[in-house]
N, C-alpha and C positions, 0 to 999 in steps of 0.2 A: 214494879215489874210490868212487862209488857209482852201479850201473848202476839202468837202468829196474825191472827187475825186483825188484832190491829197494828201491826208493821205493815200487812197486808194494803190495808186500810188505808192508812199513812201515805203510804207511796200513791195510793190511785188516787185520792183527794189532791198530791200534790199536784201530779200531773194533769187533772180538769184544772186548779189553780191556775196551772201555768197555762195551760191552752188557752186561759183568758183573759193572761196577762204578757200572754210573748210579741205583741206587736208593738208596746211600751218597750218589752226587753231589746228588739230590735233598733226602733230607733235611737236606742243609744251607738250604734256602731257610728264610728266617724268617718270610716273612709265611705267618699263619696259614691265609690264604682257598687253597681247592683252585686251581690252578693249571697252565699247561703248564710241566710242572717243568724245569731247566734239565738236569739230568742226559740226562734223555729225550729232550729236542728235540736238544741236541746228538751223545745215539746216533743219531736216526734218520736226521740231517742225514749224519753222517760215513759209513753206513750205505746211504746211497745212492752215496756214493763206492764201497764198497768192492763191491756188487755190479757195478760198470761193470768198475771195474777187475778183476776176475776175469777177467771175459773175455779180458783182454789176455796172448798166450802172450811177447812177449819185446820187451816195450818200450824204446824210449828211456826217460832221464830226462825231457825234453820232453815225450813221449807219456802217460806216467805222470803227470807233472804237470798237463797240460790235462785229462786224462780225469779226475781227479778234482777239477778246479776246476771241472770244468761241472757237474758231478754233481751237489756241492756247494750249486753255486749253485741250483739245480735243487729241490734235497731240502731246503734249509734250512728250519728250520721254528723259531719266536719267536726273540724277540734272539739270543741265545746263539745258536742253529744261524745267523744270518747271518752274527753277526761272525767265525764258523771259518769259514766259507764265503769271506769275506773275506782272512780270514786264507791261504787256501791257493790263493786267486786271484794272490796274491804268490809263490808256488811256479809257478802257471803264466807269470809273466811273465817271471821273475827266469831262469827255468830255459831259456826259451823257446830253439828247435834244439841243444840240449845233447843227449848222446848220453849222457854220465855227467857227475856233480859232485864237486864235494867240500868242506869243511866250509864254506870263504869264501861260495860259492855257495849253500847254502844260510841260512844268515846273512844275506846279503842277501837271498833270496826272500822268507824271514821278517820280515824290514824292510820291503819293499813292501809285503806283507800289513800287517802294524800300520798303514801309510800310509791305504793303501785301507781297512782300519775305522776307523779315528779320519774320516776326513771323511765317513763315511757316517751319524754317529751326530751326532743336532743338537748334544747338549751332552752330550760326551764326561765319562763319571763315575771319577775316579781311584780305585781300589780294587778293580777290576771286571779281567776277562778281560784289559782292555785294557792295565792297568798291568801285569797279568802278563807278556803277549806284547811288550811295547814292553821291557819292560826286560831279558827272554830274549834279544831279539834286539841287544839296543844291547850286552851282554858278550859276545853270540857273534860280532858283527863286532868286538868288541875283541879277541878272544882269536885270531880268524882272522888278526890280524896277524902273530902271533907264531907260530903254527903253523894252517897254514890245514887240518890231517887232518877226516875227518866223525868220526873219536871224540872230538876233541880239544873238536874247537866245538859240537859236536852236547853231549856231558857237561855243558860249561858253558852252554849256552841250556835245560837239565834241571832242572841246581841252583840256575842264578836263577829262573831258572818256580817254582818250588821255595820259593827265600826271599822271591820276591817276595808269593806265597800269602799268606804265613805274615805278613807285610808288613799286606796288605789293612787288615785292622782297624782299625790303627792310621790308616787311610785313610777308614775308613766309621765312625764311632762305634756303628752299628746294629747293624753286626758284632761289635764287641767287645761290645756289652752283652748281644748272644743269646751270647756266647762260640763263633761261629765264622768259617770264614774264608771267600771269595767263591766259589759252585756256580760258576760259569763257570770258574774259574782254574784251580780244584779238576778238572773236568774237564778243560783244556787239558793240565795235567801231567800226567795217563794216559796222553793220546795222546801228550804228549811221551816221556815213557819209555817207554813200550810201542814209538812208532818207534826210538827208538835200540839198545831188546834186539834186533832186529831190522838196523837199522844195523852192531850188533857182531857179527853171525853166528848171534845165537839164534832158535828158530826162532818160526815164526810162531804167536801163540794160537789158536787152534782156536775158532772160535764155535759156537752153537747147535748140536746135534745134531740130523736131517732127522727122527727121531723125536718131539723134544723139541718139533719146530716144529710138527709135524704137529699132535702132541696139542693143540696152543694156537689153532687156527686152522681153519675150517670145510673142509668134504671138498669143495671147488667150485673147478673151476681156472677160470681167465680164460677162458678154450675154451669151458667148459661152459656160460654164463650164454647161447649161443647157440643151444643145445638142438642140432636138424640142419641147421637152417635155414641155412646157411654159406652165402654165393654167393660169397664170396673165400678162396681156402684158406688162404694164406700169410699169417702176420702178419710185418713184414717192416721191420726199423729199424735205421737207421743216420746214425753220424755222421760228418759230413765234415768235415775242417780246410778252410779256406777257401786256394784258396792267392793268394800278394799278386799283385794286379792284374788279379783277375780278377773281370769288372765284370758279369756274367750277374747277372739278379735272381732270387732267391731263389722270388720271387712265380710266373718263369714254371716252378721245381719243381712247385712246387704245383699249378701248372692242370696241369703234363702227369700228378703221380700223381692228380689227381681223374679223368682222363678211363681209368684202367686199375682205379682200385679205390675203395677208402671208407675213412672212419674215417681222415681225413688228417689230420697234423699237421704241421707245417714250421714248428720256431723257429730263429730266426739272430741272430744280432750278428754285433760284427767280424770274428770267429776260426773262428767254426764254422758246420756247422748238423746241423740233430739233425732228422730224418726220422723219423714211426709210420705206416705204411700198410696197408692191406689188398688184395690183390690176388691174380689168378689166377697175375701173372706176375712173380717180386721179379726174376728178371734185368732185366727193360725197367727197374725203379726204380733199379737200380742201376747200369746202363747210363748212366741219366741221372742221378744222382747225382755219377759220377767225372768231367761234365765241369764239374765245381764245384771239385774239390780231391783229395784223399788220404783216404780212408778211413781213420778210428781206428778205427770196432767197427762189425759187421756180423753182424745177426743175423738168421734167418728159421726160424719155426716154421710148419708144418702145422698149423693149428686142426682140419682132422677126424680126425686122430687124436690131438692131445689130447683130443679130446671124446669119444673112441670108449675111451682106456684109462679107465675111471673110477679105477684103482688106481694112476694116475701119480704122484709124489713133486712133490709143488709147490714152487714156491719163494717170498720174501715178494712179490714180486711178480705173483704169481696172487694175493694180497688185493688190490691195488690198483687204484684204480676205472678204468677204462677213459677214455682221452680221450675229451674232447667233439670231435664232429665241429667243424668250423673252419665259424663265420659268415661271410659276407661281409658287406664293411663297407657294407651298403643307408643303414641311416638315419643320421642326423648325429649324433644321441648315443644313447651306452647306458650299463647302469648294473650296475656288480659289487659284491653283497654280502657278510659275513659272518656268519652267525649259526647259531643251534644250537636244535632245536626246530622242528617243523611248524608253530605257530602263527606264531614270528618269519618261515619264511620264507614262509609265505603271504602274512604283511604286507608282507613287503617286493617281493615278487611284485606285490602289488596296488600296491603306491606305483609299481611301473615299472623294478624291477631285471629285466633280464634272466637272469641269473644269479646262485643265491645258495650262492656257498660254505657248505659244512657245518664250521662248525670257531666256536672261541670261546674261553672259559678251558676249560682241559686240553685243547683239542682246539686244538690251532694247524697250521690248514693249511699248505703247505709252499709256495715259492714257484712250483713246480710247479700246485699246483693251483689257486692264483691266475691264473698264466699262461693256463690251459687255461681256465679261464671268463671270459676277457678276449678270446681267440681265438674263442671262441664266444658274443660277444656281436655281434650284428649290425650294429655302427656305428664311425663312423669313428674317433669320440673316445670314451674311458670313463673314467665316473667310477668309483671304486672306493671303496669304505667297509669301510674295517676293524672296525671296531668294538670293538678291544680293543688294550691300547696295544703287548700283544707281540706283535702281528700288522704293525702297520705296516710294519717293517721289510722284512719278508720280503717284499708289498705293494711299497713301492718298487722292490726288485731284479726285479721283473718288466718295470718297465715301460721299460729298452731292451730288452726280450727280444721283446717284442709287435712286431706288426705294424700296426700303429693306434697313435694318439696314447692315451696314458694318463694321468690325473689321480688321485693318491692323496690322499682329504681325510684329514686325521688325525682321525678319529672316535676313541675310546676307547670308548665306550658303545653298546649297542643304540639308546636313549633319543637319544643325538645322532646317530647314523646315519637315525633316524628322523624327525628336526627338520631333516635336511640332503636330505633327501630331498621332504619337503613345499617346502622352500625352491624349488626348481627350478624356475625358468621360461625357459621354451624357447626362447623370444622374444628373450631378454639374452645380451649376447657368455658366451663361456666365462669369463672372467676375471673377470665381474661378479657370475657364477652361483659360480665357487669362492671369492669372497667373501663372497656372502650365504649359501653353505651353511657356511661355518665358522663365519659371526655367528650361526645360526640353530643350530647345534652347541653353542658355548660359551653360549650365552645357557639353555641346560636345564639342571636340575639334577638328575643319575640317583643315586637310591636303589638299593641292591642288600641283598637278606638272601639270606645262608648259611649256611652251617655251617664251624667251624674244621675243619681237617684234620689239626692237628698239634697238640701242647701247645706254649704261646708265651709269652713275656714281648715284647710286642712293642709302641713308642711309649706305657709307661705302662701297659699292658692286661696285663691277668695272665691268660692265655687257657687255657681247658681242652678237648683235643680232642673235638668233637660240641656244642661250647657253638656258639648262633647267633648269628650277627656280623651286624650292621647298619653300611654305607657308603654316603657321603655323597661323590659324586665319586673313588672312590676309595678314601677316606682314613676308618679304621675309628675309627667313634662310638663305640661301645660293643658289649657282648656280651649276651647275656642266655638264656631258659632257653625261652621260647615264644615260638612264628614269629608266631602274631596279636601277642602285643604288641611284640616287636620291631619288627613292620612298622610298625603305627600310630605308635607312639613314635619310629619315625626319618621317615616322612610330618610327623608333625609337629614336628618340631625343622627338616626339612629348612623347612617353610613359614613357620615364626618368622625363620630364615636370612634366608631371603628376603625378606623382609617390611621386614623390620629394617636390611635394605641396601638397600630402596627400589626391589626389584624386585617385578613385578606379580607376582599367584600369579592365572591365568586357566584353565589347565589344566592338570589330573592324570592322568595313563594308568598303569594297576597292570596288568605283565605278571605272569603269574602263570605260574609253570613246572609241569613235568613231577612230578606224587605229589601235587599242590596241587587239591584237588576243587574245583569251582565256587562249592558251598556255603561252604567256608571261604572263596574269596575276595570273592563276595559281600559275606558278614561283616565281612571287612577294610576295604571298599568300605564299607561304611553306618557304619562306625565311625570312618572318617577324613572322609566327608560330613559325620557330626554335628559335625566342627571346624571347618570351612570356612565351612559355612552355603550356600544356592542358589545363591548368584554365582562358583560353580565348577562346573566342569565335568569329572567327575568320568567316565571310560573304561573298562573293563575289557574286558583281552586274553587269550587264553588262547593263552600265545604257547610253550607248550609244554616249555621250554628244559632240560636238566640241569642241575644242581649248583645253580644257585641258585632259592631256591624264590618270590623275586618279585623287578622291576624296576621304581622309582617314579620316574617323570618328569613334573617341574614346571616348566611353563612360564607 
């Protein structure tokens, strides 16, 4: 059997494991374009677990397991970081008033998790994370029959994670031809062996050193962006188990901590709720907090003396951006984006987003900060545009967490977020409107040029890293040596496409990113006019973005 403290345990040793193993996990991806790599999103994600769980001095199993399923869900950031997020949301159910487990028991959590990610995912890919953990947990509930110990079932849900890896290839052809095996899996098996050295008595990995972190991270704690100005000392959060049957709304938390402080936050579902506030007084919050449920974690810091030590030792959570204060829900619809680059989110500013999450390829926001710019958007209903395909996920998982109705369109592209956006009319029920913005999505054709990030043999393309890649929906045309004729040359193969499959070519919008001068895009601009001829209408954005150095949308 195995107590709170070391599930606790478990989870935080895996997550330093992984933090020192995710750039191996990384360079397993094959495709060439820079990307939010899967090694990373799933450190950050597990990583959010393991600072909650710190806090906790002598858990339940139970306790240990919810505090890090909400974390989880919380911190997940692209595929990979939701479906472990998923994955350990089966830890909290499976475990749920458990005081200790043992191997049967966990076996089956791990079963519910696989449950809960296989129907989260439209069209579940075998080869992937998911074959891993499904097939871990189908011989750790076989072996808990026979002896149900945590070393027994725990070893063997290790070493099929293990062969199931090693498996993948033979499951994805893509894999075997780059000769490796699935990032996702590949990091699941960290964290699976790193929790059971830990399971067996070893002690916990040791992450980051408060030096090492220092060095990598600016000298400004969360305190300081206040300067003196403080009118609430206390910053003050916490999370409450909900307990059953108890029918108080959540809603009137909220109104009583807006009337004692600022900078409110209140997200709930079934099980919990997670409290950020500011105030002169955290007893009154927490007074009225406990007539909600039980407390799991209870924190309160003094902001004027963080502000006052400039020499204080941060933690990663002094980088992370401060919640948005919570809108109320005045108008009938509002609108949450994704994109990366000043000029993208001025556009999308100007189309009527509310809110435009900062994140995109490499940068995938977490479902946290989707959350927070959903709650701070002032309307009842929100759309939500991802705009990149490993964003969606995290996206949906927010929206039972909202407090408002939530719509996630599956954009993939800036170029279709921006087509689904124009589409909107106020007028027509919601359901007509998240129709015609998907028709208005899929109906564009987005062009992207970058740069490889890796050397690749990948669908036919013999790739050399810093060669510039040109995609078409996605899906890489070709490579080649300059960003002007790359561009033009995939503009125009994108407009023969088109043409040729009897779709109109009416208008072109060329966003142009961040290192890309005006004068060159210009150029780009008068040199894909000269193919068109006047009967287009040709846009230039200067939408700001990293990594890729343009966006071509034909519509």
């Amino acid at each position: 059997m195995i107590q709170g403290k070391i599930l606790r345990d478990a989870i935080i040793s895996a997550s330093n494991c992984l933090g020192q193993k995710k750039q191996s996990v990384d360079e397993l991806n094959i495709f060439p374009v820079p990307d939010g790599d899967t090694g990373t999103n799933m450190s950050m994600t597990i990583s959010a677990a393991a600072r909650e769980l710190s806090r906790l001095e002598d858990p339940t199993v139970s306790e240990a397991a919810d505090t890090a399923s909400s974390a989880l869900l919380r911190g997940a950031r692209g595929n990979s970081g939701v479906i472990l997020s998923l994955l350990f949301r089966g830890f909290s159910k499976g475990l749920k008033g458990k005081t200790e487990a043992n191997g049967s028991d966990l076996a089956a959590a791990l079963g519910m998790g696989v449950e809960a990610a296989y129907k989260a995912v439209m069209k579940p890919t075998e080869g992937t994370i998911l074959t891993v953990a499904r097939e871990a947990a189908e011989k750790g509930s076989a072996a808990a029959l026979a002896d149900p110990s945590v070393k027994t079932v725990w070893s063997v849900i290790c070493e099929e994670a293990e062969a199931s890896l090693k498996r993948t290839p033979e499951l994805l052809p893509v894999l075997k031809k780059a000769g490796v095996v699935d990032a996702g899996g590949q990091g699941l098996c960290i964290i699976f062996r790193a929790m059971e050295d830990v399971f067996n008595g070893g002690a916990v990995v040791e992450g980051e050193s408060s030096a090492q972190s220092a060095s990598q991270r600016k000298g400004v704690s969360a305190a300081g962006s206040f300067e003196t100005d403080i009118t609430f000392t206390y910053c003050t959060e916490f999370i409450v188990a909900r307990d059953k049957g108890n029918t108080l709304d959540p809603l009137l938390l909220r109104a009583h901590l807006e009337s004692i402080g600022d900078c409110v936050v209140v997200v709930d579902d079934d099980e919990i709720i997670k409290v950020h506030v500011h105030t002169n007084d955290p007893g009154n919050a927490l007074s009225e907090g406990i007539k909600y449920g039980q407390f799991e974690t209870v924190k309160v810091e003094n902001m004027r003396i963080q502000h006052q030590n400039a020499g204080w030792v941060e933690s990663e959570e002094a980088n992370e951006p401060q919640p948005l204060p919570r809108a109320e829900p005045e108008n009938a619809y509002g609108f949450v984006a994704v994109a990366a680059g000043e000029g993208l989110k001025t556009l999308f500013t100007d189309l009527g987003c509310s809110q435009v999450v900062s994140g995109g390829q490499t940068m995938n926001p977490s479902t946290d900060d989707i959350l927070n710019a959903i709650q701070a958007t002032p309307a009842k209903e929100v759309f939500v545009l991802p705009n990149n395909k490993n964003i969606i996920l995290a996206a949906e998982q927010a929206v039972p967490l909202a407090d408002r109705k939530v719509h996630v369109l599956q954009t993939r592209t800036i170029p279709q977020g921006v087509a689904a956006m124009l589409s909107f009319e106020e007028s027509d029920p919601v359901e007509t409107n998240l129709v015609n913005m998907m028709k208005a999505a899929d109906n564009v054709s987005t062009g992207s040029v970058t740069f490889a990030a890796r050397d690749s043999d990948y669908d036919n393309h013999s790739i050399k890293e810093g060669e510039i890649l040109a995609l078409e929906n996605g899906k890489l045309l070709f490579s080649d040596t300059d960003i002007h004729h790359a561009t033009v040359k995939l503009a125009k193969s994108m407009i023969n496409a088109r043409r040729i499959s009897g779709k109109e070519v009416a208008f072109i919008t060329i966003m142009y990113g961040d290192g890309v001068t005006e004068e060159d895009a210009e150029a780009v601009r008068a040199a894909i006019s000269a193919k068109t001829g006047d009967n287009v209408d040709i846009t230039l954005v200067n939408g700001g973005q990293p990594v890729y150095y343009y966006f071509i949308s034909i519509e």
